[in-house]
RODO-2510 file (C-alpha; in nm, 4 decimals, decimal comma):
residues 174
     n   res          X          Y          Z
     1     x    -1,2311    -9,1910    -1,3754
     2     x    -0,9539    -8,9690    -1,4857
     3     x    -1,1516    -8,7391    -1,6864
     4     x    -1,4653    -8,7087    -1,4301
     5     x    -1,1563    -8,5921    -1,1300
     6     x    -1,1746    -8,2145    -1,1114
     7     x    -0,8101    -8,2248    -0,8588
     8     x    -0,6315    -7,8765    -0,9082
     9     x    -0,2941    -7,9251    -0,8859
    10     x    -0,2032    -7,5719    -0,8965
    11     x    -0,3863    -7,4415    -0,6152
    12     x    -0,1355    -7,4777    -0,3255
    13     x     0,1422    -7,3116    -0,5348
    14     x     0,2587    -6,9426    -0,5270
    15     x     0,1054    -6,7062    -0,7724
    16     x     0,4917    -6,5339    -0,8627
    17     x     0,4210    -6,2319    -0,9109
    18     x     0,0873    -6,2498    -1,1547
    19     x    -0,1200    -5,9451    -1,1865
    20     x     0,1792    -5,7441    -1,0842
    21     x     0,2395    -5,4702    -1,3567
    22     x     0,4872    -5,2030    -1,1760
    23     x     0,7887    -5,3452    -1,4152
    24     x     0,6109    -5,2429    -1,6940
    25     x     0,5424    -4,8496    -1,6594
    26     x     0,8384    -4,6691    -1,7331
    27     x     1,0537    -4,5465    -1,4153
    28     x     0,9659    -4,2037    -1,2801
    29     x     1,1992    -3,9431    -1,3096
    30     x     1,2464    -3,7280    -0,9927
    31     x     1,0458    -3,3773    -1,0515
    32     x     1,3254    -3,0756    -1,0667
    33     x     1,2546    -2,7921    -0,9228
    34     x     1,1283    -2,5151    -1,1449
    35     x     1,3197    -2,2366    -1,2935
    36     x     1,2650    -1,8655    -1,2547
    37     x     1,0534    -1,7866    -1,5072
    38     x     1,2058    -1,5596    -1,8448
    39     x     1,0947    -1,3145    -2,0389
    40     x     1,0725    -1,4327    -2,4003
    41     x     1,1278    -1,2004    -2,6613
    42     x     0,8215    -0,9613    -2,7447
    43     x     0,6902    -1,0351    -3,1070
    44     x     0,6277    -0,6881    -3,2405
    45     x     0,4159    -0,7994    -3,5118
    46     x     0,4131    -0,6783    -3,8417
    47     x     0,2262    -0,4602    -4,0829
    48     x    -0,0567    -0,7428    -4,1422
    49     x    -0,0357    -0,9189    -3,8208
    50     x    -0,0491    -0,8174    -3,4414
    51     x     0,2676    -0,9505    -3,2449
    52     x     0,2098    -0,9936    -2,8908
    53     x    -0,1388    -0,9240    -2,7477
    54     x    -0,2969    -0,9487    -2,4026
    55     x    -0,6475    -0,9855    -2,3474
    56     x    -0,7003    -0,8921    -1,9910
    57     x    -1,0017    -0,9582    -1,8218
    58     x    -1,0799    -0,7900    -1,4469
    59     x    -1,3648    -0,8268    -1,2475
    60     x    -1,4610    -0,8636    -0,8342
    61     x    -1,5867    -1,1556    -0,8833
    62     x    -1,3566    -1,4798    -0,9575
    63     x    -1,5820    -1,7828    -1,0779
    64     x    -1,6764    -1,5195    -1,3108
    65     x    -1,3340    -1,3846    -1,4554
    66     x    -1,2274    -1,7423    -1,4189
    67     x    -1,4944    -1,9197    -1,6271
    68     x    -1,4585    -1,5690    -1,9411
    69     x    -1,0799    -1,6664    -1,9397
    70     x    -1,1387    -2,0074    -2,0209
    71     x    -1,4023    -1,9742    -2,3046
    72     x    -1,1751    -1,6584    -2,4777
    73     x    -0,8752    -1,9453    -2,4443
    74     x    -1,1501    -2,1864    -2,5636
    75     x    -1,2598    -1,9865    -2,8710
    76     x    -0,9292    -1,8716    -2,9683
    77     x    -0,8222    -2,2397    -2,9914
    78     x    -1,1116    -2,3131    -3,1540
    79     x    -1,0749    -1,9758    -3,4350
    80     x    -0,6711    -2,0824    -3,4706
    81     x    -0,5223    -1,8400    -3,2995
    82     x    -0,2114    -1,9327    -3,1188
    83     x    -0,2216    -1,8744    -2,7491
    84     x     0,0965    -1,8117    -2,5559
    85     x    -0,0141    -1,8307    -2,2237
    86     x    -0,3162    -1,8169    -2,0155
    87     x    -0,2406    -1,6561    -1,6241
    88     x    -0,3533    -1,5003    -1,3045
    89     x    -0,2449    -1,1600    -1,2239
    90     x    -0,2038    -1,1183    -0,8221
    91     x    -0,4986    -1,0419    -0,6726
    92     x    -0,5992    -0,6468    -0,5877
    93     x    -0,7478    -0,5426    -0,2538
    94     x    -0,8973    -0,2472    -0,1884
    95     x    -1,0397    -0,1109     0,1411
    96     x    -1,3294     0,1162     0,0827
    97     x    -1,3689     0,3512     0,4105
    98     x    -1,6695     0,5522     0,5283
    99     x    -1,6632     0,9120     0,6625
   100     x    -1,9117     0,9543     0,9302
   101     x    -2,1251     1,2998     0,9257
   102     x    -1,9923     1,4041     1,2491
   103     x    -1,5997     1,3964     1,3155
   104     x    -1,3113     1,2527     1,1596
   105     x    -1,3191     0,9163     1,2383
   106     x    -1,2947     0,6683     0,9336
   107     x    -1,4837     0,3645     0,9286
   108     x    -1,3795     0,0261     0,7261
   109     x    -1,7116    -0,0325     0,4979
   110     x    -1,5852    -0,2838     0,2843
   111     x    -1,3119    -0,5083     0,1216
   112     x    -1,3174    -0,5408    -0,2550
   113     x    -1,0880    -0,7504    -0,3953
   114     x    -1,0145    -0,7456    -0,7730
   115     x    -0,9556    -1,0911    -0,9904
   116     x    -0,7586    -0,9906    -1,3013
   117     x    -0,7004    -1,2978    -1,5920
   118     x    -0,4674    -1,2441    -1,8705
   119     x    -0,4931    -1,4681    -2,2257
   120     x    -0,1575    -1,3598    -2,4627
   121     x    -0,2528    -1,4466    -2,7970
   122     x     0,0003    -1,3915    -3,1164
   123     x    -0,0421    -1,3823    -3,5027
   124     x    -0,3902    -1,2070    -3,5054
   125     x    -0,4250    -1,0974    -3,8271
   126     x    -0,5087    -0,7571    -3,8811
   127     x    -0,8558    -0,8457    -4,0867
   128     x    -0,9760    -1,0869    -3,8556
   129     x    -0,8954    -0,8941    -3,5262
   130     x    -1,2489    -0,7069    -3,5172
   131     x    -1,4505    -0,9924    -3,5881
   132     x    -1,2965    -1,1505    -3,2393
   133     x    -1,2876    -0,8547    -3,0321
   134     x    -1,6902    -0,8616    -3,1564
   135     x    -1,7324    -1,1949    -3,0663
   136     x    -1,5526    -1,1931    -2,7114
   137     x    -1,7615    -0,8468    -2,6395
   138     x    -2,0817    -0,9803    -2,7510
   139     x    -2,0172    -1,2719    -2,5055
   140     x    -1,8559    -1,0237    -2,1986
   141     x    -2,0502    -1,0669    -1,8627
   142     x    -2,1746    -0,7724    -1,6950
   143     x    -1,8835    -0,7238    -1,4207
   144     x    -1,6369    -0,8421    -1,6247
   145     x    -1,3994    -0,5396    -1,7541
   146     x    -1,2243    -0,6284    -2,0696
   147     x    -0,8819    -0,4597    -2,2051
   148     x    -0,7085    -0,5764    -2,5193
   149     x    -0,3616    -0,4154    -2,5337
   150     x     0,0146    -0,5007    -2,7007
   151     x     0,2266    -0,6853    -2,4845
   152     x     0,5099    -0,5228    -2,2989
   153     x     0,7986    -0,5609    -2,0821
   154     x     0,6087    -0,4113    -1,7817
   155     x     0,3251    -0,6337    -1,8554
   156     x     0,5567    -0,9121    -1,7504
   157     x     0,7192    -0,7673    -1,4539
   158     x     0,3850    -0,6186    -1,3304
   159     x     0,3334    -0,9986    -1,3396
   160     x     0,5506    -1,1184    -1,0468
   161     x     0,4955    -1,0691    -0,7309
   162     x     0,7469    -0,8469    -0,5609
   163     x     0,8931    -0,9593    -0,2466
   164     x     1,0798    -0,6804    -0,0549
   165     x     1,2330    -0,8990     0,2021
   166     x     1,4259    -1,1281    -0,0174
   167     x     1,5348    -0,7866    -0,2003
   168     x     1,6464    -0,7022     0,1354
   169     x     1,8649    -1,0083     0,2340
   170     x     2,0406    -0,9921    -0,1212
   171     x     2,1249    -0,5990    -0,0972
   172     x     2,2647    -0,7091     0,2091
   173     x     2,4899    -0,9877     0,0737
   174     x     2,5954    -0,7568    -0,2132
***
């Protein structure tokens, strides 16, 4: 009769604490806030191998700019080359106004605003540097305006966005 009795003892007791798993994931850390960002030294490259370069891509259109940014940081991943950094440059807008026949008067036609992507690469060899330039040109989308240039200090400050007011409050302070 014992063996046949299917009583479960256990079923009116508390669980403690079974299935719980928060104890064992490693305690979050608070997120800091981030630092202003710093220029890093410019690698100047030498006579075999480019230092710095920035492969700037600009177009009206952003899915577009957007998508050629990822497959150059794709394809230089994928050829070795060491990328830096992949960012967005702040956005361009430009008004385009329309002269009418008769009179003065300027009317607002359109608003084009420019996209502009930036991949910084470093250690392209000197041999191998036409053979992706080739690649990433026979691959460029019609819209898409491509400029390959050495790094710079203005490059970086041309960067970030200026912001006159807070310029304002600390030449006031000083």
């Amino acid at each position: 009769d014992a063996l046949v009795s299917c009583h479960r003892h256990y079923k009116s007791r508390p669980t403690h604490g079974i299935g719980r798993f928060k104890y064992l994931l490693p305690k979050e850390t608070p997120k800091k806030k981030k630092d202003k960002v710093q220029m890093k030294e410019i690698n100047v490259g030498t006579e075999y191998e480019y230092g710095d370069v920035n492969i700037q891509m600009t177009s009206y259109d952003m899915c577009l700019v957007e998508h050629f940014a990822q497959y150059v940081h794709k394809l230089c991943n994928r050829l070795s080359i060491r990328v830096n950094e992949s960012y967005a440059m702040p956005t361009k807008t430009n008004e385009v106004l329309l002269l009418e026949e008769r009179g003065s008067k300027m009317q607002l036609d359109a608003v084009l605003t420019t996209h502009q992507r930036v991949v910084q690469i470093s250690g392209l060899s000197s041999t191998f540097a036409p053979i992706l330039l080739e690649i990433i040109q026979s691959s460029q989308p019609e819209g898409v305006h491509l400029l390959v240039k050495e790094h710079t200090e203005a490059d970086f400050k041309s960067r970030l966005k200026s912001r006159p007011e807070l310029e304002e409050l600390l030449a006031q302070m000083n």
